[in-house]
C-alpha positions as CSV (number, residue, x, y, z in Angstrom):
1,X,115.6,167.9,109.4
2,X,114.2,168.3,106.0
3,X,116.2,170.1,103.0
4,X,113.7,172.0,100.4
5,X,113.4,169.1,97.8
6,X,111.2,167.4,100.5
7,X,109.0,170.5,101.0
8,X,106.5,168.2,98.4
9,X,106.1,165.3,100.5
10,X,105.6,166.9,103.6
11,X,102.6,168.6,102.3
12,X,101.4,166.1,100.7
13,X,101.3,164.3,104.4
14,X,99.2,167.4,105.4
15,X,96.7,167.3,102.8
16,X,96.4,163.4,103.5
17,X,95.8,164.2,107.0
18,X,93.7,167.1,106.3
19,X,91.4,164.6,104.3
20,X,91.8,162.2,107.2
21,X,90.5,164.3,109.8
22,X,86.8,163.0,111.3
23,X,85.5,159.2,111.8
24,X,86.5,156.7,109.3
25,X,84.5,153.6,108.2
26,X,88.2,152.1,107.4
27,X,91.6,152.7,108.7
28,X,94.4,150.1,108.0
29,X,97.7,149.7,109.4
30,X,100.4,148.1,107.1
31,X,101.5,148.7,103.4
32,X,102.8,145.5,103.0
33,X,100.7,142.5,100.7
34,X,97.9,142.2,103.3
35,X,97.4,146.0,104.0
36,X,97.6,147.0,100.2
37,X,95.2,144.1,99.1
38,X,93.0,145.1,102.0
39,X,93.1,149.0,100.4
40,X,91.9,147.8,97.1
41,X,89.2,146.1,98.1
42,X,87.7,148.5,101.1
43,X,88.1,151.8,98.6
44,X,86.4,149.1,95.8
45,X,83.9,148.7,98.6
46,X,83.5,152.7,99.0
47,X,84.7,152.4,102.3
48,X,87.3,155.4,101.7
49,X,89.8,153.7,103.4
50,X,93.2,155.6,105.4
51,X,96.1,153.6,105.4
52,X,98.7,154.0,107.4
53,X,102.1,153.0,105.9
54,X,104.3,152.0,109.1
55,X,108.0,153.3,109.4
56,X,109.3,151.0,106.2
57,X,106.5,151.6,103.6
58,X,105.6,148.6,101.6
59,X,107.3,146.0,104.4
60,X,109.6,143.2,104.5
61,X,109.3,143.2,100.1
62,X,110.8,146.0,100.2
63,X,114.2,144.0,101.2
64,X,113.6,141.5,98.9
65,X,115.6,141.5,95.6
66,X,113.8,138.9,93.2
67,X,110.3,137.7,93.7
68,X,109.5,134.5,91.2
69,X,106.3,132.9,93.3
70,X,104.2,135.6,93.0
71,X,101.1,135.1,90.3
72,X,101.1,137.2,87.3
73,X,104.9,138.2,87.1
74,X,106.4,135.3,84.6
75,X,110.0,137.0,84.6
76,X,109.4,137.6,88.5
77,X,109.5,141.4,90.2
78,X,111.8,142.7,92.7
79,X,110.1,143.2,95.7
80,X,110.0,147.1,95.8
81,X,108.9,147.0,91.9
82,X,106.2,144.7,93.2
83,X,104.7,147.2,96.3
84,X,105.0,149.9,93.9
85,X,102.7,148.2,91.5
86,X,100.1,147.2,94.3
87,X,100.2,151.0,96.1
88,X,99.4,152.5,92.9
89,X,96.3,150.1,91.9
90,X,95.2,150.9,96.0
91,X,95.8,154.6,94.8
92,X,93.5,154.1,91.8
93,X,90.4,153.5,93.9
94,X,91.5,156.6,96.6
95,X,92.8,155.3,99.0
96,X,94.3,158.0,101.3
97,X,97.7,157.3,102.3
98,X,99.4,158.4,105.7
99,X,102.7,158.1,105.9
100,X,104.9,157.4,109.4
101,X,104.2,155.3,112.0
102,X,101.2,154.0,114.5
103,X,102.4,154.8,118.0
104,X,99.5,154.8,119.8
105,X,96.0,152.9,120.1
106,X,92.8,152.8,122.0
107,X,90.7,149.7,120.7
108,X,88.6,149.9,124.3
109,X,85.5,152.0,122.4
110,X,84.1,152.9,119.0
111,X,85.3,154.6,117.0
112,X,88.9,153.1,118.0
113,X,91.4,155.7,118.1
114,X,94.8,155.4,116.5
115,X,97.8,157.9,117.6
116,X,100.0,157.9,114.4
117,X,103.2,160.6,114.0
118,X,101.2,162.3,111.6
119,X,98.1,162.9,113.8
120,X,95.0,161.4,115.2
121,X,92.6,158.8,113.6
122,X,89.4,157.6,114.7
123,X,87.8,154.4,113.0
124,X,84.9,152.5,113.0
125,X,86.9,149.1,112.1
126,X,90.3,148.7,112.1
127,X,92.7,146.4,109.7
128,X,96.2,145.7,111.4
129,X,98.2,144.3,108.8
130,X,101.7,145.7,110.3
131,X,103.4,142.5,109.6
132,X,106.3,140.7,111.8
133,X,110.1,140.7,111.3
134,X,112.3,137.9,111.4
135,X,115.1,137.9,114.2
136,X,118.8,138.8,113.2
137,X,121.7,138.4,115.3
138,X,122.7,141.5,114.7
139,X,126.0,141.1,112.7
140,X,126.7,144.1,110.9
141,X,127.6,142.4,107.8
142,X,124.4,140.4,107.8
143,X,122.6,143.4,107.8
144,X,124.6,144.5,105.1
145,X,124.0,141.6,103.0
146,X,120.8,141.1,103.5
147,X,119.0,140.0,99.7
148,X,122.4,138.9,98.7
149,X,123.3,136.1,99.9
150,X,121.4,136.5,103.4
151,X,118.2,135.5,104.0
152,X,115.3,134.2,106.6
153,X,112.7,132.4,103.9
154,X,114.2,129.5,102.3
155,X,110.5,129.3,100.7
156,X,111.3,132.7,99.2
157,X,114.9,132.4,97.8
158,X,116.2,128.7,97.7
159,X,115.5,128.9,94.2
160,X,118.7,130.9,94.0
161,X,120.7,128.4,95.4
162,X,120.9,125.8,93.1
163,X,124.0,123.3,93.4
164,X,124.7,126.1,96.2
165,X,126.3,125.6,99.9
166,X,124.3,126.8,102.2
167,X,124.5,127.5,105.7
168,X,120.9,127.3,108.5
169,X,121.5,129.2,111.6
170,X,118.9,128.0,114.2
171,X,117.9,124.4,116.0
172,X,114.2,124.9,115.9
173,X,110.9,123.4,113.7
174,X,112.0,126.1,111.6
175,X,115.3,125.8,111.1
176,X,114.8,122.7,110.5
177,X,112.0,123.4,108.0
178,X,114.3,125.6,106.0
179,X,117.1,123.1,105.8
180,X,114.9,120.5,104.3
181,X,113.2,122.7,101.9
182,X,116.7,123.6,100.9
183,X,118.1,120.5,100.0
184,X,115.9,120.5,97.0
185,X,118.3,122.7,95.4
186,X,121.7,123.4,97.3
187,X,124.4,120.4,96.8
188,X,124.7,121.1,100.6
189,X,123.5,122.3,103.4
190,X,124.7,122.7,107.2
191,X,123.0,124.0,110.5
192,X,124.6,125.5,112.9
193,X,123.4,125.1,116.0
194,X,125.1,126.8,119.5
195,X,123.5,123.4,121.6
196,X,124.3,119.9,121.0
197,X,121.1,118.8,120.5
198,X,118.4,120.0,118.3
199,X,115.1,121.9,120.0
200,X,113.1,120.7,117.1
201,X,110.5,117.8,117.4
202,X,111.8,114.1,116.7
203,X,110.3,113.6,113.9
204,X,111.7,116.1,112.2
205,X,115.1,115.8,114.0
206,X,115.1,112.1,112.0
207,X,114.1,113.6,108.7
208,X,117.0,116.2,108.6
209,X,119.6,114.2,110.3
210,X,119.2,110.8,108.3
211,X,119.1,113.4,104.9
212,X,122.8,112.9,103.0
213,X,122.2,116.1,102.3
214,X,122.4,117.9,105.6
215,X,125.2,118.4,107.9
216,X,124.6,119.3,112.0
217,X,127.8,121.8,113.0
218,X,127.0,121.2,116.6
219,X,128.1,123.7,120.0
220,X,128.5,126.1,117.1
221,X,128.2,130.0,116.7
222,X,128.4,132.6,113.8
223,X,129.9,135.6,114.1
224,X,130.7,137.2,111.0
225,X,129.4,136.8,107.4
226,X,131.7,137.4,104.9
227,X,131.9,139.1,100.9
228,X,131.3,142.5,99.8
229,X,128.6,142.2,97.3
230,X,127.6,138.4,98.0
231,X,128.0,136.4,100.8
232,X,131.2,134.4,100.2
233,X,131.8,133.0,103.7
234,X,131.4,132.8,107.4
235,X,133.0,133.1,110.5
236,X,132.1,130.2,112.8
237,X,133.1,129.4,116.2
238,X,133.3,126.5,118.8
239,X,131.9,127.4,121.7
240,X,133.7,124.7,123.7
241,X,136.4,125.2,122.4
242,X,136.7,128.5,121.6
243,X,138.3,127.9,118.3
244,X,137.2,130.0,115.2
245,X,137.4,128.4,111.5
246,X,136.4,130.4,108.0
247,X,134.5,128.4,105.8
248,X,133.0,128.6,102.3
249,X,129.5,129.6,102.1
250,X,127.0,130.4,99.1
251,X,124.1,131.3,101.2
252,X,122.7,132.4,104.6
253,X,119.7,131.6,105.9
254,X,118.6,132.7,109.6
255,X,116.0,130.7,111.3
256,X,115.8,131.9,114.8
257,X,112.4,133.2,114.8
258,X,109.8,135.9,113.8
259,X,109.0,138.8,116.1
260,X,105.1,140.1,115.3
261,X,104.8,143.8,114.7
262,X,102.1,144.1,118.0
263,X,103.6,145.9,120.8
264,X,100.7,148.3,119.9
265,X,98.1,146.1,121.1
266,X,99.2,143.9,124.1
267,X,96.6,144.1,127.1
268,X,94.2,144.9,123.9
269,X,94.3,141.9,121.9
270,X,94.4,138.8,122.4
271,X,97.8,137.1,121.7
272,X,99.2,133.8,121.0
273,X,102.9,132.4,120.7
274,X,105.3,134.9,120.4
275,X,102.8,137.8,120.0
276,X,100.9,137.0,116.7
277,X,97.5,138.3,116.8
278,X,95.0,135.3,117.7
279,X,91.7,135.2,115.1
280,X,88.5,134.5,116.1
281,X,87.1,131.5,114.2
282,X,87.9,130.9,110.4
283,X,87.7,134.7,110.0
284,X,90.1,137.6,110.3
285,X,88.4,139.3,113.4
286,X,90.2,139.2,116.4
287,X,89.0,139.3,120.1
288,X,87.7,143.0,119.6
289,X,84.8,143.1,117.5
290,X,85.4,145.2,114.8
291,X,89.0,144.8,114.7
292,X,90.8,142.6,112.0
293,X,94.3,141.1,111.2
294,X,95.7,140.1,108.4
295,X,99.6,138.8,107.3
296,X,102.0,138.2,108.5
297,X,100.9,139.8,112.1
298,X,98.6,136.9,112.8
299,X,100.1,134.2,110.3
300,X,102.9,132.4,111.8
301,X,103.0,129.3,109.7
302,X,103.2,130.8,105.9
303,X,104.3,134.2,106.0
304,X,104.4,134.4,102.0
305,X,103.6,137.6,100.1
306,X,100.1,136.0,98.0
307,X,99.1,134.8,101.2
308,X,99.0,137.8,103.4
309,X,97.5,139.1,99.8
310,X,95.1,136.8,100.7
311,X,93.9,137.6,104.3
312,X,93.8,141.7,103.4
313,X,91.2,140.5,101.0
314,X,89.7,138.5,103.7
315,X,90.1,140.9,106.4
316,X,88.6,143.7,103.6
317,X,85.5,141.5,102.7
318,X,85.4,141.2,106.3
319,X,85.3,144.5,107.3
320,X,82.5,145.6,104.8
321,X,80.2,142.6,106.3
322,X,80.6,143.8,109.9
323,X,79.9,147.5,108.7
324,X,77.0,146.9,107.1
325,X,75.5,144.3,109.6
326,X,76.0,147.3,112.0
């Protein structure tokens, strides 16, 4: 239910969908780095692009407290400061902006169709740029602490950690991954792992396990992370044992996976892994002509902001080739 001082916004959403009535050259999913970057350069194009923003407008930056590694910002940005920045310059060049979510989509014909909460879109090609989200355990106090202290890039915030303990939850390549990349700035860093061996290839098993470094908690589970305005501990448990044990922690860092944003387009799409969107070639099209990916959706080995920046450019540039060659 909406009080009055929303009465603005909500017509706003009907003259954006009022404006995004008919057949459009360009609609993109996603307001995250790809589907912003992908704006800019479709409305730059002339290709009066719609975007749709998805349920958290401006994606997983918007969680993100301090961002030092993206170009251009030498003090850094906070994430939301950051999305802010890039709607506005997307804005510039009209891009018309939808916001909700996609729920629905027919990629079987052209124009594709796309059910959103605000209405129906039709497009002649299609950007998905919805992004993925890492996996949580579900703690309530991870969730809670999420950007301070708790985290699932190491690539993104081990800077913070310096001379820092840090804890890896996860027994993975990634997991894995993250703990080394950590050790170039926490004094130390443990995994802990519910198995008692690692799932992670041998090579890299090796590399972490032989680091002075890094510390395996083996047959291991968390279940609580504690501090109220940074993480200051965990909760851990042995799952043989059953006994529990507090100890001092700095930093949290999940590695148990990503989960794509595609349940949209199973049976439509062709998939790989976990559900990222497969490419077609060294391009961004996918197996539906006329249909592009970008981010974090289809890139499961970076997942950094200025490289889903990156493929919405690519997707854009694209996009605007296929158009015209049709």
């Amino acid at each position: 239910m909406y009080d009055g001082g929303c009465n603005g916004n909500i017509l706003e959403d009907e003259r954006a969908m009022s404006k995004a009535n008919g057949v459009h050259k360009v609609v993109i999913l996603g307001s995250g780095p790809a589907g912003l970057t992908a704006a800019i350069y479709t409305a730059r194009a002339d290709l009066g692009p719609v975007l749709v923003e998805g349920n958290q407008a401006g994606g997983q930056l918007m969680i993100t407290t301090e961002v030092e590694n993206y170009p251009g910002f030498e003090e850094g940005i906070t994430g939301p400061e950051l999305m802010a920045v890039m709607k506005k310059q997307a804005a510039r060049f009209d891009t018309t902006f939808i916001a909700g979510d996609a729920t629905g989509a027919d990629l079987s014909n052209r124009p594709f169709t796309i059910e959103t909460t605000e209405g129906t879109l039709k497009a002649e090609a299609l950007i998905i740029a919805t992004g993925a989200q890492a996996k949580w355990l579900g703690l309530e106090n991870e969730q809670r602490l999420r950007g301070h202290g708790v985290s699932a890039c190491a690539t993104c915030d081990g800077f913070f950690f310096r001379d820092k303990v840090v804890y890896v939850v996860g027994g993975g390549d990634s997991a894995i991954e993250e703990a080394t990349f950590l050790t170039k700035f926490a004094s130390k860093v443990f995994i802990v792992h519910r198995r008692d061996e690692l799932r992670a290839s041998k090579i890299m098993q090796a590399r972490a396990l032989e680091h002075p470094k890094i510390e395996v908690l083996w047959s291991t589970v968390l279940f609580d992370v504690l501090g109220e305005e940074h993480v200051t501990g965990l909760r851990l448990k042995d799952v043989k044992t059953g006994e529990e044990r507090e100890v001092q922690a700095d930093g949290l860092f999940l590695a148990v996976g990503y989960k794509p944003n595609t349940e949209l387009f199973k049976g439509q799409l062709e998939l790989e892994g976990p559900g990222y969107i497969k490419l077609a070639g060294r391009g961004t099209m996918t197996s539906v002509e006329g249909v592009f990916a970008a981010g974090d959706v289809a890139d499961h080995a970076y997942r950094q902001a200025v490289t889903a920046a990156g493929m919405g450019c690519q997707a854009a540039l694209d996009a605007e080739r296929w158009l015209e060659a049709q």
